[in-house]
C-alpha positions, 0 to 999 in steps of 0.5 A: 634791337632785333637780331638778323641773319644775313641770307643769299636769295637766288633767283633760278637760272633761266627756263626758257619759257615766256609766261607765269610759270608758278608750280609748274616743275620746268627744267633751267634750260643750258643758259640757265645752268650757265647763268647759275654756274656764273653767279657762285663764282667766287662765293661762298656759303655754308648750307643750300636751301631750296625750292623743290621745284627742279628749276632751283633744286637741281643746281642746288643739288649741283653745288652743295654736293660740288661744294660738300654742303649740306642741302635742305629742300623746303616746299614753302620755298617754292613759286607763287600758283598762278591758278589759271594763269599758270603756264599761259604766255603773257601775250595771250593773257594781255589779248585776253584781259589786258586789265585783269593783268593791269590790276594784279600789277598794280594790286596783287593783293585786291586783283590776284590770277583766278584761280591763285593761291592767295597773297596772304597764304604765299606771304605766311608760307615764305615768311614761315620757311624764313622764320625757321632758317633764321632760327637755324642759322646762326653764323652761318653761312646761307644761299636760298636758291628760290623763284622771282615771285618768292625773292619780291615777296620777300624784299616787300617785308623786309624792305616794309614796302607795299605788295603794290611794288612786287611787279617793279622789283628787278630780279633778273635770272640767277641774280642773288639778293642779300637780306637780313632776316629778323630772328624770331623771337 
């Protein structure tokens, strides 16, 4: 049997702005701050990891240091680039080329954004920053404050679910998600 870590996944607060953010470096809007406050009412963890992305830095800043925690930053935490994409409102994509959307939905895989990073390389670079927190975090305590793309990508490995099903896993703003993470061996 393979041994896991039990880790908090937590999607940043709210921006504000309507489209495939990805990379771009928004700051959580006064809603975010507040939906992120909300959520670690009553929680706790021993150690904050992060996307540097200030969108999740910044309140993870905010509570380890509230809360006396250690605070790591790790770049492979951050958004899935959206290439050209990035930073275009939904509603424009769709008059645009309602089926390029339609086939990165249905397949991210065989249909990503031009432009984008691609699948396997976002997958390799979140698994990896997973792989070595598990390696860390033996009976620890553990919040990943990270992006909706990352958490989904995340819960298909985990979960052994097709990438086709990342566009219909929820994950709201600031929502936390539990997962046991295999400890590489």
């Amino acid at each position: 049997m393979t041994a896991a870590v039990a880790l908090d996944l937590m999607r940043h607060g709210d921006t504000g702005r309507r489209s495939y953010r990805g990379q771009l470096n928004d700051p959580l809007s006064a809603s975010g701050w507040a939906q992120m406050r909300a959520a670690v009412t009553g929680r706790a963890w021993d150690r904050v990891v992060s996307s540097p992305l200030q969108r999740c830095a910044a309140f993870a800043r905010e509570l380890a240091q509230q809360r006396n925690l250690p605070l790591t930053l790790d770049a492979r935490l951050a958004e899935y680039h959206f290439g050209d994409w990035q930073g275009v409102p939904i509603e424009t994509l769709a008059a645009r080329d309602a089926g390029a959307l339609e086939r990165f939905w249905a397949d991210p895989l065989a249909h990503p954004p031009p432009g984008s990073e691609g699948i396997p390389a976002f997958r390799a670079r979140v698994c990896a920053a997973l792989d070595d927190l598990a390696q860390a975090a033996h009976a620890v305590r553990v919040l990943v404050v990270t992006h909706g793309g990352v958490i989904r990508m995340l819960r298909c490995v985990i979960e052994q679910r097709s990438l086709r099903d990342m566009a219909g896993i929820e994950v709201p703003n600031a929502s936390l998600h539990r997962v046991a993470w295999p400890v590489p061996a």
